[in-house]
C-alpha positions, -999 to +999 in steps of 0.1 A: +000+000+000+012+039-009+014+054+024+028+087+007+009+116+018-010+142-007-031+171-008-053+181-037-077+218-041-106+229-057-094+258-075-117+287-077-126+297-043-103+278-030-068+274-041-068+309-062-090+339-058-106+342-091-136+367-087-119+400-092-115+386-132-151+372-129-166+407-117-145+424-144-156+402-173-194+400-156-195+435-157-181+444-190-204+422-204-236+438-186-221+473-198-218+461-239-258+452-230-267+483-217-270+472-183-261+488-147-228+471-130-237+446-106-229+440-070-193+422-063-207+405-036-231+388-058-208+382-085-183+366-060-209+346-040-217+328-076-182+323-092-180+284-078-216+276-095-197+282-127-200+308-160-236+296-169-249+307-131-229+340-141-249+345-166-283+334-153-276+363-128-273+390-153-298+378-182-330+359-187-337+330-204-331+289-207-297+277-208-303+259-237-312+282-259-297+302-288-293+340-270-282+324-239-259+303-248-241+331-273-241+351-236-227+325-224-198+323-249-190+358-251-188+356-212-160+332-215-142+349-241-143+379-220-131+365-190-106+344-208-086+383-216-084+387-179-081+354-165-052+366-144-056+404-147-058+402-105-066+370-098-041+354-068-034+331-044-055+334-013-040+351+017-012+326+035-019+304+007+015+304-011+029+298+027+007+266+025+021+255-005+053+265+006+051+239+038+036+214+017+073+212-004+092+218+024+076+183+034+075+166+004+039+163+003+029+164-035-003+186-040-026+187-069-060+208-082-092+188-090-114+213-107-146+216-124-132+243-145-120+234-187-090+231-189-084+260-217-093+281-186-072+264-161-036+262-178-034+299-183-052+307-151-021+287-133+005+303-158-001+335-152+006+324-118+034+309-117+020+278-105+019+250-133+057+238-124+050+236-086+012+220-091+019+180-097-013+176-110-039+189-126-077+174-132-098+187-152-140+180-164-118+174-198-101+144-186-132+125-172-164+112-179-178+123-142-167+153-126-177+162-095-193+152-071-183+122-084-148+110-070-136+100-103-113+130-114-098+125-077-090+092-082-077+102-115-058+125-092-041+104-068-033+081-100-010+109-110+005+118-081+006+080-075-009+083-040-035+063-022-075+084-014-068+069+015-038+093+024-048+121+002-068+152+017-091+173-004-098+210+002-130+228-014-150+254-010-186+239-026-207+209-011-197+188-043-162+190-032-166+177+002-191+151-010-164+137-036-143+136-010-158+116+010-171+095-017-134+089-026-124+078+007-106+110+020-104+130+047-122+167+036-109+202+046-138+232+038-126+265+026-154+286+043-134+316+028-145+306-002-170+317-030-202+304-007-237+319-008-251+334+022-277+306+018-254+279+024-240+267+060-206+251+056-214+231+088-240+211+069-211+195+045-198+177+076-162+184+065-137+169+092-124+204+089-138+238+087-114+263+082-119+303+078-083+312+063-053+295+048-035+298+080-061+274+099-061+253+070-025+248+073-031+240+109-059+215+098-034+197+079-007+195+102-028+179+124-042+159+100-004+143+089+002+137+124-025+117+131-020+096+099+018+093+115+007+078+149 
């Protein structure tokens, strides 16, 4: 059995603070419409449901059909111009990742975002050498909730679920990481409506910044140690 050690992040809301690109492309794309900028908050609180929610929230109509769905495209090609304008690690984040290789414990993004969006999202942050591997709805069938692009994951990094952790900010992430056999950290900093109680995921670890999550997982490796 690998007894190796790995963690592996959600990435918007989680890993990377995305919204500030989201609220600029949102926004610009309300104001080519003739609409009235709307509020950041709301924006931000909708980023993790993905760019078809974003667009829900600014302009009527079913997803499937023909207006929408060009919306919907000229969102992304908006956003894709300043997918890393200001978008960063969260706070004590790159400290995380920084204990994480001091350690030797290989860590990894599972994400529900394409991958045409992720690879320049984690360029533009200098992230795609240090980041061992990267899962996108691309390279499965089922992404989550189901645990398959985490198992994908751990295949990768050639770790067990068993010793892997997995850090999200969205119900779906702590339910595919349970599903997937792993212990589940929540990022309550993360992109969560005001609807939502993070205490109803039953993460085994709730954390409110990057420094308790680094705390989470320290104690988390120690107790896989004893």
């Amino acid at each position: 059995m690998n007894t190796k050690n790995a963690v592996l992040f959600d990435l918007d809301g989680t890993l990377v603070d995305t919204a500030p690109d989201f609220i600029i492309a949102v926004n610009k794309q309300r104001e080519i419409h003739g609409l009235s900028p709307l509020n950041e908050i709301l924006i931000r609180n909708t980023v993790s449901e993905g760019a078809r929610a974003l667009v829900s929230l600014s302009f009527s109509g079913k997803e499937d059909e023909e207006e929408f769905l060009a919306k919907h495209r000229e969102l992304l090609a908006l956003y894709m111009t300043h997918i890393a304008d200001h978008s960063r690690l969260f706070p004590e984040m790159d400290k995380l990742l920084d204990w994480l290789e001091q350690n030797q414990i290989p860590w990894g993004i599972v994400t529900n975002k394409p991958r045409r969006f992720s690879e320049p999202l984690l360029e533009g942050l200098n992230l795609t050498t240090r980041c061992q591997a990267l899962v996108c709805p691309d390279d499965v069938v089922n992404k989550k909730p189901d645990p398959e692009p985490l198992f994908l994951a751990c295949s990768i990094l050639q770790v067990s679920p068993e010793n892997t952790i997995y850090v999200g900010d969205h119900d779906r992430d702590i339910e595919a990481g349970r599903r997937a056999g792993m212990k589940t950290i929540a990022a309550s900093y993360g992109y969560i409506p005001h609807t939502e109680s993070v205490n109803d995921w039953n993460a085994d670890y709730n954390t409110s910044d990057c420094r308790e999550m680094l705390l989470a997982l320290q104690q988390l490796f120690t107790d896989k140690g004893r």
